[in-house]
C-alpha positions as CSV (number, residue, x, y, z in Angstrom):
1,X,0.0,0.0,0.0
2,X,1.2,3.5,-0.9
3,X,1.2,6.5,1.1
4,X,-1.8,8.1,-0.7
5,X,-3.5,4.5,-0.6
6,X,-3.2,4.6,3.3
7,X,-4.6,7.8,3.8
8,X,-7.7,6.7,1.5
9,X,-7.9,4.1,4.3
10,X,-8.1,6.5,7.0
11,X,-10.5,8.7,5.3
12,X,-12.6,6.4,4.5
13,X,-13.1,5.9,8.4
14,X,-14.7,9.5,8.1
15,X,-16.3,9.4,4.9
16,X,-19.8,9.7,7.0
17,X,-18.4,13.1,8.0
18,X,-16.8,13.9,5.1
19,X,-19.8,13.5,2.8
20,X,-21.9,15.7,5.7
21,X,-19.2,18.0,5.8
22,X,-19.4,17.9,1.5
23,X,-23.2,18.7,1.8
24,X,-23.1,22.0,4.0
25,X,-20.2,23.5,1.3
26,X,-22.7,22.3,-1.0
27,X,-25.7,24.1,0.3
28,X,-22.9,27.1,1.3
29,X,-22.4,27.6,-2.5
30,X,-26.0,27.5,-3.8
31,X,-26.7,30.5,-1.3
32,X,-23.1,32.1,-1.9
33,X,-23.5,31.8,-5.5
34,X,-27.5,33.2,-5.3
35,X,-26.2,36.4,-3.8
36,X,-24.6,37.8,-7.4
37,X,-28.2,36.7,-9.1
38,X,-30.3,38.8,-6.5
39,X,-28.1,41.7,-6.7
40,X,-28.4,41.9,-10.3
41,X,-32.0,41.5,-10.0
42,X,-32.1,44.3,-7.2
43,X,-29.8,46.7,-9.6
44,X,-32.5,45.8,-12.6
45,X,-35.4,47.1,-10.7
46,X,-33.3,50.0,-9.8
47,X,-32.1,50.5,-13.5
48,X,-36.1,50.7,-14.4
49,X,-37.2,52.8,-11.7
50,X,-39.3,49.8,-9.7
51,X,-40.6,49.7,-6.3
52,X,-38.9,50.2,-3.3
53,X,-40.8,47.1,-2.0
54,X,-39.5,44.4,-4.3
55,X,-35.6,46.5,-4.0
56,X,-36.3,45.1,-0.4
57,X,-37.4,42.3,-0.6
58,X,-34.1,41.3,-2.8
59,X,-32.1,42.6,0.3
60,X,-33.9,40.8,2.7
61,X,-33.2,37.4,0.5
62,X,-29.5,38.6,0.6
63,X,-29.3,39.0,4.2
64,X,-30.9,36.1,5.4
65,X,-28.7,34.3,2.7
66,X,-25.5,35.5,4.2
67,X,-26.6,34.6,7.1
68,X,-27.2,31.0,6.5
69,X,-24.3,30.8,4.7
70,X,-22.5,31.6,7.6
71,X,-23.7,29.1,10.1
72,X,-23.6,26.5,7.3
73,X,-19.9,27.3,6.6
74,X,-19.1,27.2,10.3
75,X,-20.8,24.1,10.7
76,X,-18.8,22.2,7.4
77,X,-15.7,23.6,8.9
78,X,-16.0,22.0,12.3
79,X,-17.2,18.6,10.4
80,X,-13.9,18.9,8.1
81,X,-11.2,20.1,10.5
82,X,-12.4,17.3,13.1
83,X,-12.4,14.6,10.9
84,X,-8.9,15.6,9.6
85,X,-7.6,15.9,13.7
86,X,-9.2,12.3,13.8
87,X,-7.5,11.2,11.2
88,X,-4.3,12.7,12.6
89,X,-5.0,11.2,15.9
90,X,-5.3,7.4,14.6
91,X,-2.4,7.9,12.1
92,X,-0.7,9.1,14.9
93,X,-1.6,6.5,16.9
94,X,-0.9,3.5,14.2
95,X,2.8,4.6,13.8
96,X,3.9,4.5,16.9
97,X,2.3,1.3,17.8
98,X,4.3,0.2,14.5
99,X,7.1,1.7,15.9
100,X,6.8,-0.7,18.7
101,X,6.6,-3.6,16.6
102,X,9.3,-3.1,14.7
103,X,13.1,-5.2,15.6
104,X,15.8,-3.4,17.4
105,X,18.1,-3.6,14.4
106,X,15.6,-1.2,12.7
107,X,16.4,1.5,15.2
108,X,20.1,1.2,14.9
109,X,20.2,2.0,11.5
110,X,17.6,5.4,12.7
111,X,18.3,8.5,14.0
112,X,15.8,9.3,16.9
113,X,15.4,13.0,15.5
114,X,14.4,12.0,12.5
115,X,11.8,9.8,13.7
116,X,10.4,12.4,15.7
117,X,10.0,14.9,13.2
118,X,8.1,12.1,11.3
119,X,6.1,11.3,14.2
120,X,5.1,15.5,14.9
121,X,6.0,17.1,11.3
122,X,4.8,15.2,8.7
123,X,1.3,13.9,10.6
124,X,0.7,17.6,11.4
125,X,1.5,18.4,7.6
126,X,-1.1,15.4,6.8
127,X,-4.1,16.9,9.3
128,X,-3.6,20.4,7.4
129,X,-4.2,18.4,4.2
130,X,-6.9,16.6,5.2
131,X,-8.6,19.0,7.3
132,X,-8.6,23.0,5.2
133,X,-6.7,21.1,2.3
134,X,-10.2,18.9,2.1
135,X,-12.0,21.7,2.2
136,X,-11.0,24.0,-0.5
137,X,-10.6,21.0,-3.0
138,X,-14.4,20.3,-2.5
139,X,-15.7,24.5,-2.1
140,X,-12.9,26.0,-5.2
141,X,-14.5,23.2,-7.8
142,X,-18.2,23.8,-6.4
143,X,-17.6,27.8,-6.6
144,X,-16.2,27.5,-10.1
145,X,-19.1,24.9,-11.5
146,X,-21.7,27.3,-10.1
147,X,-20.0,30.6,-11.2
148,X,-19.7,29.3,-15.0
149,X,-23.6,27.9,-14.6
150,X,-25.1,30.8,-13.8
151,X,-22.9,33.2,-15.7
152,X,-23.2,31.1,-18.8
153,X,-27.2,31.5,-17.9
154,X,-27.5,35.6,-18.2
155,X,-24.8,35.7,-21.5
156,X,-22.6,33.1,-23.3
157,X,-20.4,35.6,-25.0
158,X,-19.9,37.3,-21.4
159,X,-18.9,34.0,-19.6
160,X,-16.2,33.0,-22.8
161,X,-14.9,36.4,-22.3
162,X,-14.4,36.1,-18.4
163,X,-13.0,32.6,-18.3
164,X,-10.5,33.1,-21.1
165,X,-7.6,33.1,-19.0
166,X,-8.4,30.4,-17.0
167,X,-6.0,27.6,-19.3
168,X,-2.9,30.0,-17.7
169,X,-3.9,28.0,-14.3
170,X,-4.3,24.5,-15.9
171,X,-0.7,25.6,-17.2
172,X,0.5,27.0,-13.9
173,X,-1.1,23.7,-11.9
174,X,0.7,21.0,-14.1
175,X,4.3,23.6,-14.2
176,X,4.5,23.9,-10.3
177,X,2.5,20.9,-9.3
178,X,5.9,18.9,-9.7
179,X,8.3,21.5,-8.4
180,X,6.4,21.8,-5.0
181,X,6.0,18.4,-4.6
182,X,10.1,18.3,-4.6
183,X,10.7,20.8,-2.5
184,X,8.3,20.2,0.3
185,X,9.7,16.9,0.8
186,X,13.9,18.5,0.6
187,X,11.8,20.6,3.1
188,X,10.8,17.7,5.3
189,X,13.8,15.8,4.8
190,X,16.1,18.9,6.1
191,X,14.0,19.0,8.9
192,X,14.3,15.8,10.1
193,X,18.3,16.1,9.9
194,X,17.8,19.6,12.3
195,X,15.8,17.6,14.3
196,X,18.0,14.6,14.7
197,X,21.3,17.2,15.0
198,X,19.6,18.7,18.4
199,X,18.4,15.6,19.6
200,X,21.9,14.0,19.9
201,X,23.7,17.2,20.8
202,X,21.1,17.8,23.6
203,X,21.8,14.0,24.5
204,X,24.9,14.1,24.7
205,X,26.0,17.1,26.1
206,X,28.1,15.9,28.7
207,X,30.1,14.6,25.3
208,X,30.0,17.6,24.4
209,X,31.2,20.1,27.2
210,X,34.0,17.9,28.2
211,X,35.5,17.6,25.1
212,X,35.1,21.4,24.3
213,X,33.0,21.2,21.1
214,X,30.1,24.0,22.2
215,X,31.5,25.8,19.0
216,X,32.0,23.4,16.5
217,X,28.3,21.9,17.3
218,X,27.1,25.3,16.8
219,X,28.8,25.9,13.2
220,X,27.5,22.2,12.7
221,X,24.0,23.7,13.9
222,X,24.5,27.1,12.0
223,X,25.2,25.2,8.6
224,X,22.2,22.6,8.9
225,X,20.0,25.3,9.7
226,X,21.3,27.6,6.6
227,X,20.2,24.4,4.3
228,X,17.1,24.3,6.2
229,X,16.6,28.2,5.6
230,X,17.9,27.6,1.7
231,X,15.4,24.8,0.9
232,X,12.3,26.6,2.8
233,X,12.9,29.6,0.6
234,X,13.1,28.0,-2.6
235,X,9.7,26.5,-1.2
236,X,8.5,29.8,0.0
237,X,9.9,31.2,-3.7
238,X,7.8,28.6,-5.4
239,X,4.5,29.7,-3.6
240,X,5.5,33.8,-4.1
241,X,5.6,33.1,-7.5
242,X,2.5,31.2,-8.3
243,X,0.0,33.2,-5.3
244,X,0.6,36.5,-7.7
245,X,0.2,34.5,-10.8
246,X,-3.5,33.4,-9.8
247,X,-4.4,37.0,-8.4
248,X,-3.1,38.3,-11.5
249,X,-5.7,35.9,-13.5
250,X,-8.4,36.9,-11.2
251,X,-7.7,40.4,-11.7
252,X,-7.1,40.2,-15.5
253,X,-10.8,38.2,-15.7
254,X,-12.5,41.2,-14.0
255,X,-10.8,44.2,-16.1
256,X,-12.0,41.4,-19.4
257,X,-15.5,41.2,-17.8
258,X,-15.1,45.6,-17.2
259,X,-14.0,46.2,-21.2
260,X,-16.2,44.0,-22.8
261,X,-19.0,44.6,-21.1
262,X,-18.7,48.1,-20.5
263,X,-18.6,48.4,-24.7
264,X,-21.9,46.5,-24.9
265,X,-23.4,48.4,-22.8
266,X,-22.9,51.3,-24.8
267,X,-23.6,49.8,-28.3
268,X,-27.5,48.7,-25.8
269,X,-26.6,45.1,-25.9
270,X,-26.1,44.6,-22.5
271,X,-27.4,46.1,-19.2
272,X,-25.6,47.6,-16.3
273,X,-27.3,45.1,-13.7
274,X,-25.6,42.4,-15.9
275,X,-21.7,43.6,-15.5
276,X,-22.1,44.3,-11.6
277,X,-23.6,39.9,-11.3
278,X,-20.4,39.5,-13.8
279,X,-18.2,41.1,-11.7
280,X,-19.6,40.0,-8.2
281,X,-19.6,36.3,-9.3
282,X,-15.6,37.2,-10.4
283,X,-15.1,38.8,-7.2
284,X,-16.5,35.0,-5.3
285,X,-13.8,33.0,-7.4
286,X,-11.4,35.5,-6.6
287,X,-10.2,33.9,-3.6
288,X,-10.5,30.2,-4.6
289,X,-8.3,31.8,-7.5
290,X,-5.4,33.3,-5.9
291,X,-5.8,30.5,-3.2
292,X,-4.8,27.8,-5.8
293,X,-1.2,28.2,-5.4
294,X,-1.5,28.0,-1.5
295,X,-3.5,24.5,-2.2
296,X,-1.5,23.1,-4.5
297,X,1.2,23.9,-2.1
298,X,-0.4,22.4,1.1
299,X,-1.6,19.0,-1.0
300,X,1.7,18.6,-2.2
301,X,3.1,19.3,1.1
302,X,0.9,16.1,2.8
303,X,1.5,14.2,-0.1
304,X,5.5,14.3,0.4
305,X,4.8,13.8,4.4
306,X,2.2,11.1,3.6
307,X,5.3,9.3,1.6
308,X,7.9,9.6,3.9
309,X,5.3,8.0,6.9
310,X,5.1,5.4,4.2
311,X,8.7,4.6,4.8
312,X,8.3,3.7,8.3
313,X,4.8,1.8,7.3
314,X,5.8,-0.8,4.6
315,X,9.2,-2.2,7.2
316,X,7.1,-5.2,8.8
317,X,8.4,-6.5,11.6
318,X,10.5,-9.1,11.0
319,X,10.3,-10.5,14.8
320,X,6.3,-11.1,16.0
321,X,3.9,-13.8,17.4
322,X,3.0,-16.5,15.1
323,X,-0.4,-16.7,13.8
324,X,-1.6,-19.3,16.1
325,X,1.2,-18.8,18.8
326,X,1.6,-22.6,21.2
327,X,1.0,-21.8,24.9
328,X,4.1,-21.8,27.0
329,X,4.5,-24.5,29.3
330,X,8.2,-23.6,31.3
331,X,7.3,-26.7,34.0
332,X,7.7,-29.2,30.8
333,X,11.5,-28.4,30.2
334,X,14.1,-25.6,30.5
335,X,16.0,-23.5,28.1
336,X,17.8,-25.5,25.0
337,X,19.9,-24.1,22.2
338,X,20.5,-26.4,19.0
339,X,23.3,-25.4,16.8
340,X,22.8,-21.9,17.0
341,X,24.0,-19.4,14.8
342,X,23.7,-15.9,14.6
343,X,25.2,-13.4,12.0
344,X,25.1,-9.5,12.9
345,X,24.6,-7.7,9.4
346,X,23.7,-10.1,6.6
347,X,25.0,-7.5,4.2
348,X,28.4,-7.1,5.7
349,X,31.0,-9.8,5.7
350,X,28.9,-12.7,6.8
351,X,30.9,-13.4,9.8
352,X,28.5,-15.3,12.0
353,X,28.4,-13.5,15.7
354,X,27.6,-17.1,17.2
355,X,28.7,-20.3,15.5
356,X,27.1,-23.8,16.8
357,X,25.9,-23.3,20.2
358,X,24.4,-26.1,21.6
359,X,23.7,-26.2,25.4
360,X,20.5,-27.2,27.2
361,X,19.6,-25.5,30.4
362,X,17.3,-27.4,33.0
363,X,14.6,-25.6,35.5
364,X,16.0,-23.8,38.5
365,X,19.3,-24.0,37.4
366,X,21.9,-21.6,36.8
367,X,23.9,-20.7,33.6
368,X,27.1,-18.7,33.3
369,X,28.8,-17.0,30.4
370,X,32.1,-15.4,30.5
371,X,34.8,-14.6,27.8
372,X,36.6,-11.5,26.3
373,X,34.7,-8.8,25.0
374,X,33.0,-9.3,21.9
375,X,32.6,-12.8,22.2
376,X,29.3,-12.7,21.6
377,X,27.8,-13.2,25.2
378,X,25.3,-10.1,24.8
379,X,24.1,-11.7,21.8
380,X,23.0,-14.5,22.7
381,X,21.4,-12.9,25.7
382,X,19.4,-11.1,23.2
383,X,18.1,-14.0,21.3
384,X,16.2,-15.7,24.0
385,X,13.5,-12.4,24.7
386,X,14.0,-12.2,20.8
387,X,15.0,-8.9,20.5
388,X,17.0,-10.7,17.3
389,X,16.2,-14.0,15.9
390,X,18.8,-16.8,15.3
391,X,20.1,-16.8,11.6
392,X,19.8,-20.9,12.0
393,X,19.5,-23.7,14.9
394,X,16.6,-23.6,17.2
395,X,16.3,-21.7,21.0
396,X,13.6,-24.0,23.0
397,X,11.5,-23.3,26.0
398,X,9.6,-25.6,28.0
399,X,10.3,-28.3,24.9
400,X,9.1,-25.8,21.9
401,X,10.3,-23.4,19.7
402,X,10.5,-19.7,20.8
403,X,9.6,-18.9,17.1
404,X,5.7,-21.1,18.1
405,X,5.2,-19.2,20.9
406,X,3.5,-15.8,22.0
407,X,6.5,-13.0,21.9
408,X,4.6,-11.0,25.1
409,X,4.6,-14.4,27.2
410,X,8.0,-15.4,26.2
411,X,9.2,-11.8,27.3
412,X,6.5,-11.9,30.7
413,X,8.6,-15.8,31.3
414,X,11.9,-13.6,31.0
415,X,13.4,-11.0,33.2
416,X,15.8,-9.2,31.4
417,X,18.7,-6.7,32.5
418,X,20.8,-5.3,29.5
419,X,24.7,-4.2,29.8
420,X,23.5,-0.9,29.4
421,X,20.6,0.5,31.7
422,X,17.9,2.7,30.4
423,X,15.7,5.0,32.6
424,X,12.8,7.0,31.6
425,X,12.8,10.2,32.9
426,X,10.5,10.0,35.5
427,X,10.2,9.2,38.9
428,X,12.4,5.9,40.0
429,X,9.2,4.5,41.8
430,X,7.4,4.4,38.2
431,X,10.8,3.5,36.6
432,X,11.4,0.5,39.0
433,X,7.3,-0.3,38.9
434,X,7.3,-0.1,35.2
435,X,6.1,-3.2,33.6
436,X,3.7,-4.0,36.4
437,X,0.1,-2.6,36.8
438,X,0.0,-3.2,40.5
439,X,2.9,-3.1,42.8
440,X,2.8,-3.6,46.7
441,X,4.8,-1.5,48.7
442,X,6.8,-4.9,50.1
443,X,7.5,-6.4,46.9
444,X,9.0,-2.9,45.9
445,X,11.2,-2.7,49.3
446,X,12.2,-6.5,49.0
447,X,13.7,-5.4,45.0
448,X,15.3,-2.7,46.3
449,X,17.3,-4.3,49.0
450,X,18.3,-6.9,47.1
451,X,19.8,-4.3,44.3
452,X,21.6,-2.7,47.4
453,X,19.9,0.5,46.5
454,X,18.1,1.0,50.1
455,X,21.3,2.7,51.0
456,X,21.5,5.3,47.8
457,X,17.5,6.3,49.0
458,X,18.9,7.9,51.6
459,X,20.7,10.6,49.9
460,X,18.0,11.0,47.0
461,X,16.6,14.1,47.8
462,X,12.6,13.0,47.4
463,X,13.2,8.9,48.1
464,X,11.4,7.2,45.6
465,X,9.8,9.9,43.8
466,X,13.1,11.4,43.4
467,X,12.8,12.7,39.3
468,X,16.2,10.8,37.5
469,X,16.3,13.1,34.2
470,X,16.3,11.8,30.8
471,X,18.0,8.2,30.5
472,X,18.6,8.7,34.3
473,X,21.1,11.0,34.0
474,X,21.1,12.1,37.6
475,X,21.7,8.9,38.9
476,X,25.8,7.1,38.9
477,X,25.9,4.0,36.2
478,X,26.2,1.6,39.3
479,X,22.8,3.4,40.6
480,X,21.4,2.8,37.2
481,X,22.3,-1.1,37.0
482,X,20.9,-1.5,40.0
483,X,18.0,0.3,39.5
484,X,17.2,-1.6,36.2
485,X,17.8,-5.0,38.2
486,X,15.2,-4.1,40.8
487,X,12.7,-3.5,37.9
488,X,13.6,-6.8,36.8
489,X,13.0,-8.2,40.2
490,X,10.0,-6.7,40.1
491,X,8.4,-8.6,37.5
492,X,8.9,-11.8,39.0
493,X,9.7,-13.6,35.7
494,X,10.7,-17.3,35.6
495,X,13.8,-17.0,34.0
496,X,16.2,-14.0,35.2
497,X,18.8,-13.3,32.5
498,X,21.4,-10.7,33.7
499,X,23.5,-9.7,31.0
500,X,26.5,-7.7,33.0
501,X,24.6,-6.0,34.7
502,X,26.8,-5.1,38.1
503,X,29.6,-4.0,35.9
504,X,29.4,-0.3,37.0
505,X,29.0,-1.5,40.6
506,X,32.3,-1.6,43.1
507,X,33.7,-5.5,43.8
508,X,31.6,-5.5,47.3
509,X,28.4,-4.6,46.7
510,X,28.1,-6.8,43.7
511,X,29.2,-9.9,46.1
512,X,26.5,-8.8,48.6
513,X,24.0,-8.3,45.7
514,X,24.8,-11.9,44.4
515,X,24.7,-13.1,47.9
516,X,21.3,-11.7,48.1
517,X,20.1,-12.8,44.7
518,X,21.3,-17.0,45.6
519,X,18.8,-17.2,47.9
520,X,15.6,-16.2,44.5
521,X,17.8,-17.7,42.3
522,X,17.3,-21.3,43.6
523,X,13.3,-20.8,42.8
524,X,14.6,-19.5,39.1
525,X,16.4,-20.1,35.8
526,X,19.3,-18.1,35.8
527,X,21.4,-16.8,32.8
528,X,24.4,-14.4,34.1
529,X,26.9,-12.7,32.1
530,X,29.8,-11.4,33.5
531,X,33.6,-10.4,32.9
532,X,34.3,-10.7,36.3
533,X,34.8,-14.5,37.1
534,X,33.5,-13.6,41.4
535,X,29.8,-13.0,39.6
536,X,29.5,-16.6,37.8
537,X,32.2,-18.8,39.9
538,X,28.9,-19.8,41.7
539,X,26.7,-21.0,38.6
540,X,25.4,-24.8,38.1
541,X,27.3,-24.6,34.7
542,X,29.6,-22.2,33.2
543,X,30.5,-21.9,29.6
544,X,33.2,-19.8,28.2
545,X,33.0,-18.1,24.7
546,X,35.8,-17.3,22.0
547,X,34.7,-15.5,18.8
548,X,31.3,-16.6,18.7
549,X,31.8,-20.0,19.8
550,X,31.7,-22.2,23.4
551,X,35.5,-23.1,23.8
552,X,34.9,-24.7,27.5
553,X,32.3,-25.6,29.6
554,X,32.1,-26.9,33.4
555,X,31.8,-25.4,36.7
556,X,34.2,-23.3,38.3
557,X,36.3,-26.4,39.9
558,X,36.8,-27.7,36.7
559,X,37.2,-25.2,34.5
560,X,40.2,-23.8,36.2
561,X,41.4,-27.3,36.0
562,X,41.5,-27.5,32.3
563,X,43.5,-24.5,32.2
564,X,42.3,-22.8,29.3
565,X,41.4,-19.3,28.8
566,X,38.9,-19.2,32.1
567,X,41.6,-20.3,34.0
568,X,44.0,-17.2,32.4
569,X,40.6,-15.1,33.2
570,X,40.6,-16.2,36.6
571,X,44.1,-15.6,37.2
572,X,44.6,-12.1,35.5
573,X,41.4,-10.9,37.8
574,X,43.3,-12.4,41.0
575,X,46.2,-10.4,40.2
576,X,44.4,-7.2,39.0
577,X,42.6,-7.5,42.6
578,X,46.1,-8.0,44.0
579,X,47.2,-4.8,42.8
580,X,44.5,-2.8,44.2
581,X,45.1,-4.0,47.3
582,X,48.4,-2.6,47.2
């Protein structure tokens, strides 16, 4: 589906209103377009020295008909301009929830900025179109059909006259029709690199400051706003242009309607009352007239925004539940990896992240992970929630494929705590209770002191309401791990997978956090990843990874028995410890 073939969709939600909305600028026009008629009438009377009496009662018609007109036109307008804020609303709506849905690996390859600008910009540049853009494409072609009827009705030769330069704005439609088109969407697209340049600069300020780059962000800032500025004024050049070029047309019609009129009324063959309905009726298409470039401008404008929401629209999510998703039954097995394999970027060098991996986890136990950075431990952390799906090989749960089953139970079965924490910036009560409606005040206290962050609520300034800025930014990283463990407590999940998580957090308290956790852990399956051999020398099984691959496996005893690279692990650890000690 294209981007003008989705937004039929939505309107068609409306159409009810729509079509109501269509009546009323109907019914606006017949007693718009009457007014001219009376007045010539009125002028006729006056011409042959009639009565007062019917001179008023042609007033009295106008009157009442402006009137109506009015309240008619209000009412269409509020039918028009809600329907197009509904239409923004669920548009709105149906690309984030896409947003939601779509794999991690989509959002790597994003910039946030120019996400958001899609997400305000563009939908508010689709409402416009759909809400006053709607609205003169239905009243400019009812004015014109009306105008040309009735004129065409008092004199033929008049109306020919009068409507003569009318193919200068097919000619001016199809010339800048095109040319708008591309620069409302350079428009867009510069917008959405503004946006993403202030997003990360506002991000990452701390980046910033400390390695002296105010000035060089604001040159980067100056020049990306200059394009901005360049683009929006050959847009703004466009519409100068063709706005002058459609009053121009309008005006010319009227002097036309003036000149040839004016010398048939001299040579008798027309009257008076005729050229002032000519010239009124002119005066009622004026607006739709010079109005045309502004139209063609603002369709154009939702059309380009309308495309690049497409963009976002036709990526499907490549991870989701299966049609008829198999319940998940955890008490029936544990956690089982045959011959894994996963490759990062299919379109790079095709160097598989994990290679073979083939373990099988049983109920209640616990699973370690260690080896050197980027040996792929993260990874396949990731795969079990399926945040990334295995290139080959098969993850099982409770005896079935993760691919059969529901992705929200899977992740509700799994408690997962990333390498790098992520806070909203909010409260840390709703940060720690996120993920759960209802939250007792005892399971909160029990997470808490099990992170070792009972101590750090001390010296928050409002306790658990205490506001931790944007990506928690107030808080140190060991807060933040620990804070994104306790949420992971919170959930209660039957599988805890703690991807080095206490790597921010001092030697001691992560021993008095494990301590803590042993205890939880025996009612759970465990998966921990850690460099530091104190956090997993305490796991049912350990298995050590090199480039993608399990190299060793055993528990601590026998691993540094085997004296491979766990054992060098171990013993480079001992001696960095050593060191500090000194």
């Amino acid at each position: 589906m294209g981007g003008m073939g989705r937004l039929k969709s939505y309107l068609w939600r409306y159409w009810r209103r729509y079509l109501r909305g269509a009546f009323c600028l109907f019914g606006t026009a017949t007693l718009v377009m009457w007014i001219p008629w009376w007045i010539r009438e009125g002028v006729r009377i006056i011409e042959h020295g009639g009565p007062v009496g019917d001179v008023s009662y042609y007033v009295l018609l106008i009157i009442v008909a402006a009137v109506a007109q009015g309240i008619i036109r209000t009412y269409s307008r509020s039918l028009i301009f809600n329907a197009g804020r509904d239409v923004e609303y669920d548009l709105r709506n149906d690309l984030f929830a896409h947003l939601q849905k779509l794999p991690i690996a989509y959002y790597h390859s994003q910039r946030t900025g120019d996400l958001m600008s899609r997400v305000i910009n563009d939908i508010s540049a689709v409402r416009v179109l759909l809400g006053p853009g709607i609205l003169n494409l239905v009243n400019a072609p009812l004015y014109y059909l009306y105008a040309v009827v009735l004129m065409l009705s008092m004199d033929v030769r008049m109306t020919l006259a009068a409507v003569l330069p009318y193919p200068l704005l097919i000619w001016a439609v199809r010339n800048f029709r095109g040319k708008i088109l591309n620069a409302s969407l350079k428009v867009q697209q510069q917008m959405s690199e503004l946006s993403s340049h202030v997003q990360e600069n506002l991000s990452g300020m701390h980046v910033v400051k400390a390695y002296t780059q105010e000035e060089n962000q604001i040159r980067q800032f100056a020049g990306l706003n200059q394009d901005y500025q360049e683009k929006n004024m050959v847009l703004a050049n466009l519409r100068g242009v063709i706005g002058p070029f459609m009053q121009g047309i309008s005006g010319l019609t009227i002097l036309i309607v003036i000149w040839y009129g004016g010398v048939r009324v001299i040579d008798g063959d027309l009257l008076v009352a005729d050229i002032v309905a000519f010239i009124a009726y002119l005066n009622i298409l004026a607006w739709p007239t010079a109005a045309f470039g502004w139209m063609l401008s603002l369709v154009q404008r939702g059309r380009a925004s309308m495309e690049r929401l497409e963009e976002i629209f036709k990526v499907a999510p490549e991870i989701a539940s299966p049609p008829a998703p198999l319940p998940l039954k955890f008490s029936e097995g544990g956690i089982e990896f045959r011959d894994v394999c996963f490759v990062h970027d299919r379109k790079a060098n095709g160097q598989a992240g994990l290679k073979e991996i083939n373990f099988t986890l049983p109920r209640g136990r616990t699973l370690a992970f260690v080896g050197r950075t980027g040996a792929g431990k993260s990874t396949l952390a990731q795969l079990l929630p399926r945040l990334y799906d295995a290139t080959s090989g098969e993850i099982r749960i409770g005896g079935r494929d993760i691919r059969t089953l529901s992705l929200s139970e899977l992740r509700r079965t799994l408690g997962y705590v990333p390498q790098d924490p992520f806070l909203f910036s909010t409260s840390l009560r709703r940060n720690l209770c996120f993920g759960r409606d209802h939250v007792s005040d005892e399971e909160v206290e029990n997470a808490i002191r099990l992170a070792r962050l009972d101590r750090d609520l001390e010296i928050f300034p409002q306790g658990m309401d205490t506001i931790v800025g944007e990506r928690g930014i107030t808080l140190s990283g060991g807060q933040k791990q620990r804070a994104t463990l306790a949420r992971a407590l919170l959930l209660n999940s039957s599988v805890l997978i703690l991807d080095d998580c206490l790597s921010s957090v001092d030697a001691q308290t992560e021993d008095e956090i494990l301590k803590g956790l042993r205890f939880i852990l025996k009612e759970k399956t465990c998966v921990i990843i850690s460099h530091r051999i104190s956090a997993v020398k305490e796991a049912d099984e350990i298995l050590v990874l090199e480039d993608g691959q399990i190299i060793e496996r055993g528990n601590h005893q026998e691993l540094l028995q085997q004296g491979g690279l766990y054992a060098d692990l171990y013993r480079q650890q001992q001696l960095s410890e050593e060191l500090d000690h000194i």
